[in-house]
Short mmCIF file of the C-alpha atoms (twelve columns), coordinates in Angstrom:
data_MODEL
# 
_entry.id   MODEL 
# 
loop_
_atom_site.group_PDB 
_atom_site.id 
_atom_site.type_symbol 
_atom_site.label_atom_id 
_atom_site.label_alt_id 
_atom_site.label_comp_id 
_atom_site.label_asym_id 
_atom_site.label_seq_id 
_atom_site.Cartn_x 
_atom_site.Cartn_y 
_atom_site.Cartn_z 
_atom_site.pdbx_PDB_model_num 
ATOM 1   C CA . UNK A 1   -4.800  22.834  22.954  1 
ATOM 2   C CA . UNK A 2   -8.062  24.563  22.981  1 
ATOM 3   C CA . UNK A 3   -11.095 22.979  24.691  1 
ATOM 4   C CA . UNK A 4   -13.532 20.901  22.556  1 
ATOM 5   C CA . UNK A 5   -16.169 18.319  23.318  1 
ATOM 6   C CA . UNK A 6   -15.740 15.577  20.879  1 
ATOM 7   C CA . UNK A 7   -18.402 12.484  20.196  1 
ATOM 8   C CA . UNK A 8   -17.144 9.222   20.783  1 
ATOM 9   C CA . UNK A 9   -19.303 7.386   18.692  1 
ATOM 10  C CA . UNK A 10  -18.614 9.550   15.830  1 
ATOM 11  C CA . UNK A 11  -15.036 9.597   16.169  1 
ATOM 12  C CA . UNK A 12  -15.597 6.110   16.065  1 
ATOM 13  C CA . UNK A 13  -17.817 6.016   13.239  1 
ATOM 14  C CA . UNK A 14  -15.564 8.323   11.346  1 
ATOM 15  C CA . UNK A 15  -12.681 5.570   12.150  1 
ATOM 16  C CA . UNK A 16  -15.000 2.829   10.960  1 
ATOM 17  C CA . UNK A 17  -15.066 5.066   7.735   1 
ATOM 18  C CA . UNK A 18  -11.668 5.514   7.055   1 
ATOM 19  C CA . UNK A 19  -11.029 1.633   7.486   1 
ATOM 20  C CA . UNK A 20  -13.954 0.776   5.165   1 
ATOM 21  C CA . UNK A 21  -12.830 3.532   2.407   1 
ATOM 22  C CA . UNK A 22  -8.991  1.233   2.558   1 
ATOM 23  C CA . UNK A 23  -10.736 -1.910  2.241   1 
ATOM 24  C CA . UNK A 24  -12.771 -0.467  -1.084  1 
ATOM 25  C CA . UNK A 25  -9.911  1.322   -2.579  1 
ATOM 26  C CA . UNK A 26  -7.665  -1.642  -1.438  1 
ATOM 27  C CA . UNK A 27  -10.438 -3.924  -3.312  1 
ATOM 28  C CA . UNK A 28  -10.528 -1.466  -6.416  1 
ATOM 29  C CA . UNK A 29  -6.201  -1.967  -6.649  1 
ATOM 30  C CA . UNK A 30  -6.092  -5.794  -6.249  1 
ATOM 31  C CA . UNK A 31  -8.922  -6.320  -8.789  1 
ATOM 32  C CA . UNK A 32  -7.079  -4.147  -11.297 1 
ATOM 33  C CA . UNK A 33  -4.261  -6.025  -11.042 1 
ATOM 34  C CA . UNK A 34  -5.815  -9.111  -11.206 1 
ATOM 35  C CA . UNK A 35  -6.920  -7.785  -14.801 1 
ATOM 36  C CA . UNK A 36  -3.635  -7.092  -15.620 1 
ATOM 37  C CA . UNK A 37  -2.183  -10.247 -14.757 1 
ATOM 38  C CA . UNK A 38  -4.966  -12.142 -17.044 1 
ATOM 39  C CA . UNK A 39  -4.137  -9.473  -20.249 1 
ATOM 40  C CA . UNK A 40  -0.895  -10.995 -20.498 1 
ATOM 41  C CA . UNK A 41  0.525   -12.666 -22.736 1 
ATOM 42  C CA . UNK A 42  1.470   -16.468 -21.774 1 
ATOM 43  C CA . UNK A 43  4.742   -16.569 -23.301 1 
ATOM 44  C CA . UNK A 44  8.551   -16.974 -21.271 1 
ATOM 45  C CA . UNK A 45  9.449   -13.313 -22.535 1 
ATOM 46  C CA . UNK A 46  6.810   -11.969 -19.909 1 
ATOM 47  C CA . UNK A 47  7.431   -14.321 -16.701 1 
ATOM 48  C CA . UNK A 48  8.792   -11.539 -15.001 1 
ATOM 49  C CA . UNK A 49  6.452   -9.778  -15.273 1 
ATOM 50  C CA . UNK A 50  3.634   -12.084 -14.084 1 
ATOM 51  C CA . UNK A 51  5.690   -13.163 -11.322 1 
ATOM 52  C CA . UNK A 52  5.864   -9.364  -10.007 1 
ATOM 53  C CA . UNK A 53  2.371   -8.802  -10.780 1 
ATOM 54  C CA . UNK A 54  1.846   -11.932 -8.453  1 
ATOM 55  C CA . UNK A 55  3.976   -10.430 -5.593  1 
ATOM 56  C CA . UNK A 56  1.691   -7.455  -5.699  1 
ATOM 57  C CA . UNK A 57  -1.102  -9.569  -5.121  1 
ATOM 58  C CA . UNK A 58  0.233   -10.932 -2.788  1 
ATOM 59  C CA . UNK A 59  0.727   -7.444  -0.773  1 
ATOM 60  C CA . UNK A 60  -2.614  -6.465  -1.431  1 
ATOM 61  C CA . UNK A 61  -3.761  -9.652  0.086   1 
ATOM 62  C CA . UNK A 62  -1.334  -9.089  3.111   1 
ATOM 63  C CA . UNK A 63  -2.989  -5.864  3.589   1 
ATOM 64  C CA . UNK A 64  -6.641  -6.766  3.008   1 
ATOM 65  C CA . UNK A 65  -6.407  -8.927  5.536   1 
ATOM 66  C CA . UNK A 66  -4.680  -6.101  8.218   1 
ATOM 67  C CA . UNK A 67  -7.102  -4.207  7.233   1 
ATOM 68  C CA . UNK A 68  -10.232 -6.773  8.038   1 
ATOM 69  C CA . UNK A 69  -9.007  -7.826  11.367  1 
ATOM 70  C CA . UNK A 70  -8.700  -3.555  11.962  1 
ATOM 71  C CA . UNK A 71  -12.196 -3.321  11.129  1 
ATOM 72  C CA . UNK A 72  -13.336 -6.637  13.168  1 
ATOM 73  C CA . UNK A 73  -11.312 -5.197  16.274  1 
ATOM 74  C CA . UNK A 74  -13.425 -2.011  16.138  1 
ATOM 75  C CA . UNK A 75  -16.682 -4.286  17.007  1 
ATOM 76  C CA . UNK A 76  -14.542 -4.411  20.747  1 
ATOM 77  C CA . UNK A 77  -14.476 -1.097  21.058  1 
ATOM 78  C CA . UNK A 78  -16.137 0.352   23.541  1 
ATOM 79  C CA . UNK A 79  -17.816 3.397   23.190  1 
ATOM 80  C CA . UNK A 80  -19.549 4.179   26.478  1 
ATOM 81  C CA . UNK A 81  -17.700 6.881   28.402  1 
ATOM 82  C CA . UNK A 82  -14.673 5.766   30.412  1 
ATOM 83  C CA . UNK A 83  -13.187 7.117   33.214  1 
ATOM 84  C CA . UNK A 84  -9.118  5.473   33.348  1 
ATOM 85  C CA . UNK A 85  -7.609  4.638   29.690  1 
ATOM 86  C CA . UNK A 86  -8.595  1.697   28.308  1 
ATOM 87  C CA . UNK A 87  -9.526  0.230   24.813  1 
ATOM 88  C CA . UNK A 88  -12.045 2.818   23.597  1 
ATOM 89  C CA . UNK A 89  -10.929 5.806   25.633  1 
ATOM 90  C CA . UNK A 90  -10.263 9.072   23.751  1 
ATOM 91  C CA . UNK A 91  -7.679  10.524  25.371  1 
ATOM 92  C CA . UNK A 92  -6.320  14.470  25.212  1 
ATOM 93  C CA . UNK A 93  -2.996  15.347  26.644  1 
ATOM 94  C CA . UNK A 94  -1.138  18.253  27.091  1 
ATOM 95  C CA . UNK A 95  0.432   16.966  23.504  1 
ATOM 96  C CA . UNK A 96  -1.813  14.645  21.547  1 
ATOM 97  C CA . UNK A 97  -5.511  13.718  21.274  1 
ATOM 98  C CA . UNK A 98  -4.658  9.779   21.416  1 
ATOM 99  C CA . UNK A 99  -7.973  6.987   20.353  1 
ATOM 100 C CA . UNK A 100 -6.942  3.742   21.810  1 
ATOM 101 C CA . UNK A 101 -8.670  1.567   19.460  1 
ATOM 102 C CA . UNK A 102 -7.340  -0.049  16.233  1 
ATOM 103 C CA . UNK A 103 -3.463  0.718   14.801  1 
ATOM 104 C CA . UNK A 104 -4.523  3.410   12.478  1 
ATOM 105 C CA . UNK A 105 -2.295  5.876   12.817  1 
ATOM 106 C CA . UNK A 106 -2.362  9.681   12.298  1 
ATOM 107 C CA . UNK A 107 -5.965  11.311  10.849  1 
ATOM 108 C CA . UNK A 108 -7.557  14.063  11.141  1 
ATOM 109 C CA . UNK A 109 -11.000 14.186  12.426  1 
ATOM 110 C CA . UNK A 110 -13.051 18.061  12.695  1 
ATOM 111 C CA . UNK A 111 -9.539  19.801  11.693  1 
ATOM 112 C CA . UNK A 112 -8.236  18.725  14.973  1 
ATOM 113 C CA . UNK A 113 -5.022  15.618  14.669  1 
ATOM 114 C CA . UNK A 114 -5.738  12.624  16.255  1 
ATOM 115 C CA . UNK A 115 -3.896  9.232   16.849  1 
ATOM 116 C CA . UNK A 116 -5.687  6.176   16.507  1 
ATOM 117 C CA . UNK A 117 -3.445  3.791   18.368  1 
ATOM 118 C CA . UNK A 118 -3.919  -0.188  19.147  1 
ATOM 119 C CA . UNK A 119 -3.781  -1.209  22.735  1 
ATOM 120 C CA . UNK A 120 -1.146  -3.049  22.707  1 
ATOM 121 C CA . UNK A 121 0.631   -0.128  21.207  1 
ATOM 122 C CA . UNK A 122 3.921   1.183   23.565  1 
ATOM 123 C CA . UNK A 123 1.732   4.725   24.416  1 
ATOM 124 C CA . UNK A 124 -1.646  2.817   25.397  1 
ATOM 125 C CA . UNK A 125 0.202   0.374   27.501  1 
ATOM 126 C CA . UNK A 126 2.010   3.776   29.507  1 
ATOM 127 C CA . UNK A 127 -1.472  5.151   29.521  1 
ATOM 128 C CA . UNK A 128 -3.082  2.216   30.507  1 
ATOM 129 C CA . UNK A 129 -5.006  3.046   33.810  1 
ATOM 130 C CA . UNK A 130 -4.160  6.032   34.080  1 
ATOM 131 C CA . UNK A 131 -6.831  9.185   34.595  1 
ATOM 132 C CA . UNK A 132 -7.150  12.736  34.048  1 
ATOM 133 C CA . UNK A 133 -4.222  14.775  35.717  1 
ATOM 134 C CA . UNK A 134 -2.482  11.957  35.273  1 
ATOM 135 C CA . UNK A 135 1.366   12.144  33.972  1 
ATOM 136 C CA . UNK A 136 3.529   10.242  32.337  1 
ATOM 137 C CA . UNK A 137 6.975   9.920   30.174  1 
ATOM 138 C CA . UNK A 138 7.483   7.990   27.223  1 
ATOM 139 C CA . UNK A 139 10.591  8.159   24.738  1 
ATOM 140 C CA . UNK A 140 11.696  11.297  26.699  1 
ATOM 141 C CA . UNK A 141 7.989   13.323  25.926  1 
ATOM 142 C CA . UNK A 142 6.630   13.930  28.938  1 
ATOM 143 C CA . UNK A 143 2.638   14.409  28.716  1 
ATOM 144 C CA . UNK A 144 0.264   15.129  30.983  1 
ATOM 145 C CA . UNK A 145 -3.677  13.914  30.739  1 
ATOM 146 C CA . UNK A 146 -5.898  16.644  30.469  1 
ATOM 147 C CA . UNK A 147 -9.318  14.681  29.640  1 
ATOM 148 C CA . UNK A 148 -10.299 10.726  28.835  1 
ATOM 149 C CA . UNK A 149 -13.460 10.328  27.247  1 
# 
């Protein structure tokens, strides 16, 4: 991996981002359907219908709220620099560029690919502590720590 000084707090901002652009388009999907469910017709030959339509709501719902306690966690992150990993450590491997923060998943952040993992996540408990030059093996990938921001 080539050598590259990132920003924590924009990493983090840019994470912020990404969680408030799901919560609008999220918003934009569940509204929509909640049009559609009021455009139909009242009448047994479309129950089925309206009973999917509810599901979906339903899902969208499910998510919102994921997707609300995601953004409330990132209040907890820290973003001051940190030394061992921890919640809020950025932390580059010999494999991965890993953001122990909020269960986001794969992104990609200044063309580099990051993970944004939760801390309760199987990799930030194994890196948990740990500091640069530190190794470590998990699901037979052994990684080394090259840097923690």
């Amino acid at each position: 991996m080539r050598k590259i000084t990132y920003h924590k707090s924009e990493l983090r901002n840019f994470v912020n981002d990404m969680i408030s652009g799901k919560i609008k388009t999220l918003d934009f999907y569940r509204d929509f359907t909640l049009e559609a469910s009021r455009d139909i017709k009242k009448t047994p030959k479309y129950d089925s219908f309206r009973e999917e339509i509810q599901e979906e709501i339903y899902h969208l719902d499910k998510q919102m709220a994921a997707l609300k306690a995601m953004k409330q966690k990132m209040q907890r992150v820290i973003n001051s620099p940190t030394e061992i990993a921890q919640l809020g450590s950025l932390v580059i491997t010999n494999k991965a560029r890993f953001y122990i923060s909020v269960s986001l998943g794969e992104f990609f952040y200044e063309g580099d690919r990051f993970y944004a993992i939760s801390e309760e996540s199987p990799m930030a408990q194994i890196m948990k502590g740990k500091k640069a030059g530190d190794e470590f093996v998990l699901n037979n990938i052994h990684q080394k720590i090259e840097e923690i921001l």
